[in-house]
C-alpha positions in Angstrom: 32.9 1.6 68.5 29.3 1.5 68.7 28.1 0.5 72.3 24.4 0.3 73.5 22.0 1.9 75.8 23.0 -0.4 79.1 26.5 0.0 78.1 27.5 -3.3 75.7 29.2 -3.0 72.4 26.1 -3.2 69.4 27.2 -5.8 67.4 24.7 -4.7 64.8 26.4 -1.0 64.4 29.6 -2.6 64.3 29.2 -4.9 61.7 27.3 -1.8 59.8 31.0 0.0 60.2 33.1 -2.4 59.3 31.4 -3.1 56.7 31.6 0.6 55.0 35.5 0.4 56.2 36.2 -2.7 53.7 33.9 -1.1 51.4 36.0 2.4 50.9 39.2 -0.1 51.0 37.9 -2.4 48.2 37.3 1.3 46.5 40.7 2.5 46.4 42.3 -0.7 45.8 40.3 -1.1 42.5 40.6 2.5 41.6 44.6 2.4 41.7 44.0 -1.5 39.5 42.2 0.1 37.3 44.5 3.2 37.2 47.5 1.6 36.9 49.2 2.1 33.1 50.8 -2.1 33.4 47.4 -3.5 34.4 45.5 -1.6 31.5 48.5 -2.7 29.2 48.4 -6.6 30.4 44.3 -6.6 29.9 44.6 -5.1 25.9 46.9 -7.7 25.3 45.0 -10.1 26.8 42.0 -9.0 24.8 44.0 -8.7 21.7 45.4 -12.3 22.3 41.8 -13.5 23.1 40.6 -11.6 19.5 43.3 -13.4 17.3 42.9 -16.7 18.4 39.1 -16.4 18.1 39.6 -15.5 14.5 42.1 -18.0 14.0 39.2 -20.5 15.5 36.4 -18.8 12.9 39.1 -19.2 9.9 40.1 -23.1 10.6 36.6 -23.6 11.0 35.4 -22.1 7.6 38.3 -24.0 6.0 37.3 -27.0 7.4 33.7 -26.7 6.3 35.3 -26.1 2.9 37.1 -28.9 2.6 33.8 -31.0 3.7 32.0 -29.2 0.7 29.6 -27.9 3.6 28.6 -24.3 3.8 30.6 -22.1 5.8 29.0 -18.9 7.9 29.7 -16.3 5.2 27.7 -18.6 3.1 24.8 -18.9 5.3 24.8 -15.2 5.5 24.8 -14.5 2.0 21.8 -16.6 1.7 20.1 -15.2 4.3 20.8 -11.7 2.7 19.5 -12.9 -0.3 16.3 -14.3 1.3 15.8 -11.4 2.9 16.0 -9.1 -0.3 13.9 -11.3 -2.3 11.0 -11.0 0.8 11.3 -7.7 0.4 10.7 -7.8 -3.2 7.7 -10.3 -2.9 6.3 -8.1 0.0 6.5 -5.1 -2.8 4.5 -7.3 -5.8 1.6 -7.7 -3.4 1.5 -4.2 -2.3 1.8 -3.7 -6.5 -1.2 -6.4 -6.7 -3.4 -4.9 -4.4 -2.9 -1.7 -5.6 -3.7 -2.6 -9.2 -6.7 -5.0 -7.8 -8.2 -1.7 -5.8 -8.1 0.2 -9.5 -9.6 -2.2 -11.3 -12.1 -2.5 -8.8 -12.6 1.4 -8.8 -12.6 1.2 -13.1 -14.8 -1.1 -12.9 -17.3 0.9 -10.8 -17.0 3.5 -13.0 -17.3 1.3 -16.3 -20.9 0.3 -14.8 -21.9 3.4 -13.6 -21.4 5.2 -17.0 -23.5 1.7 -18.8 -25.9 2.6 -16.5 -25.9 6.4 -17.6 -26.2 5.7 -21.0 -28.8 3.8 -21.1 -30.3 5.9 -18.8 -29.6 9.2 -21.5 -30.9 6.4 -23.8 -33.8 5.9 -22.1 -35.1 9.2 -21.8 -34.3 9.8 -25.8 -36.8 7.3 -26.5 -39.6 9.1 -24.4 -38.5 12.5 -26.0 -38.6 10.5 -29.3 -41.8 9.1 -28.4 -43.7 12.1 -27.4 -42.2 13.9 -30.4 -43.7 10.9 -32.7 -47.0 11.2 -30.8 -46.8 15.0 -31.0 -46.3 15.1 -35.1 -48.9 12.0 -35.1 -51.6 14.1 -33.5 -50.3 17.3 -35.9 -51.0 15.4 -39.1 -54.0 14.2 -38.0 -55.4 17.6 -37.1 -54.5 18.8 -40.5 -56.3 16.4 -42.2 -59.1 17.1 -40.4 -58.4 20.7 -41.4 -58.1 19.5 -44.9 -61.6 17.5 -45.1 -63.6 20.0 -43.7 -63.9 22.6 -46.5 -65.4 25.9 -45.1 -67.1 28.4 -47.5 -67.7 28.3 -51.1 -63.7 27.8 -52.3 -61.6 24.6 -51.0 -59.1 25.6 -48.0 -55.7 25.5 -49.2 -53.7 23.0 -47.3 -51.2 24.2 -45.3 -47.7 23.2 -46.7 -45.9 21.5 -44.2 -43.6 18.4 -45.3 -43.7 15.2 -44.0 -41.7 14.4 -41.3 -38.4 12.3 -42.4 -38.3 8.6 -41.4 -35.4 8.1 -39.0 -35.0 4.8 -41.0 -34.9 6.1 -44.4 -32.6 9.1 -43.5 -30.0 6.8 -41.7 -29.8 4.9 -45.5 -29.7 8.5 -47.6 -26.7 9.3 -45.4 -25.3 5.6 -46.0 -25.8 6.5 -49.4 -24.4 9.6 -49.7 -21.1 8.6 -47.9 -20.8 5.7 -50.0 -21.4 7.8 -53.4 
């Protein structure tokens, strides 16, 4: 027994004691309880007991719900299983619609930016096309100016070059010759 400095038991230590003394009884008792091969046996069987009559309970109840023409549990979950399933399926159609909207989008870009190339390619035909017009405009020209001006006493031959072809006129002779 705990006593204190001027020689009186310490009511605090002792009650710190006795307390660890019921503690290591309480131990052992429970330890041989739970030990023991007829308590383990009584508490399945209780729990067994306990598992049957709960089913019993779930199985009157669904029959009762049955005979109300009221959905029973396994109903409810079937539903729910079905609801979930189709949620999945309606979350994959809009990952499917976004996808689809993002390549449209992206064709779409591409659809305009190769317009915009081609009549960009167009445009630059019709300045080649232009300069090559001006180009055979200012070579004609300058032959017949080399054609009027005679030089000596005999008439300068004129150089034979052919007229250019009319881009017009050669569009129908190939009309023409596909159709003959």
């Amino acid at each position: 027994m705990a006593t204190a400095p001027n020689g009186s038991p310490d009511l605090g230590k002792l009650g710190d004691e006795l307390y660890q003394h019921w503690e290591r009884a309480m131990s052992s008792w429970w330890d041989q309880v739970l030990e023991s091969p007829s308590f383990l046996g009584s508490m399945g069987q209780n729990l067994e007991g306990a598992a049957k009559a709960r089913g019993q309970y779930e199985r009157a109840v669904d029959d009762s719900m049955q005979k109300l023409h009221l959905p029973t549990r396994s109903d409810v979950v079937r539903v729910a299983k079905i609801a979930a399933q189709l949620e999945e399926r309606i979350l994959q159609q809009e990952d499917l619609v976004l996808d689809l909207k993002d390549q449209l989008a992206r064709l779409e870009k591409e659809a305009v930016q190769a317009r915009i190339e081609a009549a960009e390619a167009r445009l630059e035909l019709r300045e080649t096309l232009g300069v090559l017009r001006d180009e055979l405009v200012a070579a004609r020209t300058a032959r017949t100016a080399a054609v009027a001006i005679p030089s000596g006493d005999a008439p300068a031959a004129a150089p034979s070059v052919a007229p250019a072809p009319d881009p017009k006129s050669a569009a129908s002779a190939r009309g023409r010759k596909a159709g003959a």
